[in-house]
C-alpha positions in Angstrom: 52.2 94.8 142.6 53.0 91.2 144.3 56.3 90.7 143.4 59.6 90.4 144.5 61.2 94.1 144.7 63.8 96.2 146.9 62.2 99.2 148.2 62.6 102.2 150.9 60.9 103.1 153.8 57.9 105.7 154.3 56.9 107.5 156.9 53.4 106.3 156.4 52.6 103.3 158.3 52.9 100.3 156.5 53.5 101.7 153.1 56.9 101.5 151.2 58.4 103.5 148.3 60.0 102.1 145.2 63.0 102.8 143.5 61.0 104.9 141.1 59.5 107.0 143.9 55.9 104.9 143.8 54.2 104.9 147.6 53.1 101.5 147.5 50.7 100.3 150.7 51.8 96.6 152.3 49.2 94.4 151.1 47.4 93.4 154.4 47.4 89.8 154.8 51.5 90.5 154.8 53.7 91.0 158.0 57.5 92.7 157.7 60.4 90.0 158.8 63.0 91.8 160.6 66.6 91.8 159.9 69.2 89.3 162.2 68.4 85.8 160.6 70.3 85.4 157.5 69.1 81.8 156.8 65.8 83.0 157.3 65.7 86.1 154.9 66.8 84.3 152.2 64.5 81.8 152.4 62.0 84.0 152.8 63.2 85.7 149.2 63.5 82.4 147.3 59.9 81.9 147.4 58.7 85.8 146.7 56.7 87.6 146.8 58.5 89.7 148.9 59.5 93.5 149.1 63.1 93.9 150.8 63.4 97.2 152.3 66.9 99.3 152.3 67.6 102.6 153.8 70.4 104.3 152.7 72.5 106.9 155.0 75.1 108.7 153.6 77.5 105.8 151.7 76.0 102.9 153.8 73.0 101.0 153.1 70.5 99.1 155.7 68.3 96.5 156.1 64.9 97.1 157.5 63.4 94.1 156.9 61.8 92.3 154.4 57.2 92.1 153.8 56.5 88.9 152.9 53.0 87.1 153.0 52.6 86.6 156.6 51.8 83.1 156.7 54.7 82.5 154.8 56.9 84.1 157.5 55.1 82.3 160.4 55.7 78.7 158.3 59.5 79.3 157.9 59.8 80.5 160.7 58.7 77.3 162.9 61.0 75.4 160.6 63.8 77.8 161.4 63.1 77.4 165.2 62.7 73.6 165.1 66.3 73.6 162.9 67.8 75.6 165.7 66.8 73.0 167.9 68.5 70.4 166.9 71.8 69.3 168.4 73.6 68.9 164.7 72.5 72.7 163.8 74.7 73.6 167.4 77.5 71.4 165.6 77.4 73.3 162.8 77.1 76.2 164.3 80.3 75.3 165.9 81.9 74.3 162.9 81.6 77.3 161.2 82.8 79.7 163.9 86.0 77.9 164.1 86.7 77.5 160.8 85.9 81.4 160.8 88.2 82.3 163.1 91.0 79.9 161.7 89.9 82.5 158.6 90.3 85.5 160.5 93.0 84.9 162.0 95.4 83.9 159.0 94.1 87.3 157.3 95.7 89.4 160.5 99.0 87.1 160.3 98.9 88.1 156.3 98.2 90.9 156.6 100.6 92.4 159.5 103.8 90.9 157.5 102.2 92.9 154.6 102.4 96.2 156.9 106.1 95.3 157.4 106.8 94.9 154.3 105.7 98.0 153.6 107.2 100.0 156.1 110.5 98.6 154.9 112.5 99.9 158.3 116.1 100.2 158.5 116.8 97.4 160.6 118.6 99.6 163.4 113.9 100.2 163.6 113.4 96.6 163.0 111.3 96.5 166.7 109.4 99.9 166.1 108.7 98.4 162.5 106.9 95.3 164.6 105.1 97.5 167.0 103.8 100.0 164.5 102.4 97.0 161.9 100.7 95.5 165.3 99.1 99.0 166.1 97.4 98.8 162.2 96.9 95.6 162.1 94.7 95.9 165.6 93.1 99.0 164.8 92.2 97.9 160.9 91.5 94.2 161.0 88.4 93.3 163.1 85.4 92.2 161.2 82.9 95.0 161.1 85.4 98.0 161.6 84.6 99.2 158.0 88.4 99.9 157.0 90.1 99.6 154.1 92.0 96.4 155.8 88.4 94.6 155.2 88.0 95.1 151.2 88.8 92.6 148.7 88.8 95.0 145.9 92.4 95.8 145.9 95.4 93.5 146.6 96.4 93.2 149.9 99.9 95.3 149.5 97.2 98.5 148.8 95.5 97.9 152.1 98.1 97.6 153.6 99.7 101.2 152.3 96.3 102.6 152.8 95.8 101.6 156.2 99.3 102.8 157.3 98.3 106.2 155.7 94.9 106.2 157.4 96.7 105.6 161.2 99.5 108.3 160.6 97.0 110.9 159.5 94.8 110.3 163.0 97.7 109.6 165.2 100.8 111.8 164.0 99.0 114.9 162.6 96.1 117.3 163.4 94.2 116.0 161.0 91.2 115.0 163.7 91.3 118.5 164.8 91.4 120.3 161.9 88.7 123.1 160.8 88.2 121.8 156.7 86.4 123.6 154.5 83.0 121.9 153.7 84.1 122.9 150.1 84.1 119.9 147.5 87.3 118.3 147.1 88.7 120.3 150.4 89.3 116.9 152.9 90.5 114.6 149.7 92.9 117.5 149.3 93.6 117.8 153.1 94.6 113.7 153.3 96.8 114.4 150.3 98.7 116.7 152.0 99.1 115.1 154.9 99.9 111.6 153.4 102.8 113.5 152.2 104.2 114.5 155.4 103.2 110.9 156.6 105.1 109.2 153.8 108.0 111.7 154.1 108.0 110.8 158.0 108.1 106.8 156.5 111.3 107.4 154.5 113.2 108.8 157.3 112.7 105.2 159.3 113.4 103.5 156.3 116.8 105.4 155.5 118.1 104.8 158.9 117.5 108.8 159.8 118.7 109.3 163.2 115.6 109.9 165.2 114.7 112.7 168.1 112.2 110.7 169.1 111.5 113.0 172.0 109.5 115.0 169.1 108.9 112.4 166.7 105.1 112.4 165.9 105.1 108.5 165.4 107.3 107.7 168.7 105.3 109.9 170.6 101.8 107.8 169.1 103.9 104.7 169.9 104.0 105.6 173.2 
């Protein structure tokens, strides 16, 4: 079975399992191309055969690797290293990070406005309204942290809603303590809950509520 396919891991040495649960031994003139070189995987895979290899953990997926003919991988893989090599490859290199973090950095400007505008403040909390959408906006944004600030699948109002939600629950309640029920449906029901003291919490910034801030959950995570 020499084609192109995406496969799990075994615990038997060099041997894989299918998607349909087949144990499937690595062909042995083949050698497994670890993960960290983009270029180089797909390469690798536009030319197949070649068996990619995913574990998943819980809701996240991971690369370990991809078995390819192993003369294949040793080929592209001296191209790859002579391509490094070359000054114009640093350039680009170059290139690319900057325009990435040009990128990145207009996404945190968007998107901390987009917390403000959410929290909608009274203006007599106009400069807690600032601090509290640069607190997000630090904790949500970087690349790799996996938060709802980082999706594309909703418009970036929703994040930013969800990701006010999501600080409130681990900064102004108990919710990080809490005993939950490992009961189906017990947590989404627990975040419910507490996203309605957290929005309720909100409305009183946003009506101008006069504040004890000496037992206010959020000035108390503010400070």
């Amino acid at each position: 079975m020499h084609e192109s396919l995406t496969v799990r891991p075994s615990t038997k040495p060099r041997h894989v399992v299918t998607q349909q649960g087949e144990l499937l031994a690595v062909p042995d003139d083949w050698d497994r191309l670890l993960p960290g070189d983009a270029a180089l995987s797909r390469r690798i895979k536009a030319d197949g055969p070649d068996w990619t290899v995913k574990e998943k953990k819980g809701r996240k997926e991971f690369s370990r690797g991809i078995w390819a003919p192993a003369d294949r991988i040793a080929a592209l893989q001296l191209a790859r290293n002579l391509e490094k090599q070359d000054p114009a490859y640093q350039k680009q290199l170059d290139a690319g990070r900057a325009r990435r973090a040009k990128a990145e950095l207009s996404y945190v400007e968007d998107f901390t406005e987009a917390l403000r505008s959410h929290l909608n403040f009274h203006p007599r909390y106009h400069l807690l309204a600032n601090r509290l959408a640069g607190l997000i906006s630090a904790h949500a944004t970087p690349v790799g942290s996996g938060t709802v600030a980082r999706t594309k699948r909703i418009p970036i109002e929703q994040r930013a809603e969800a990701a006010t939600i999501a600080w409130l629950r681990h900064q102004t309640t108990a919710y990080d303590h809490m005993h939950i029920p490992t009961v189906k449906g017990a947590r989404r029901e627990t975040r419910r809950l507490l996203a309605k003291e957290s929005k309720r919490l909100l409305d009183s910034y946003r009506n101008g509520t006069r504040i004890d801030v000496e037992n206010c959950p959020l000035q108390k995570a503010i400070r």
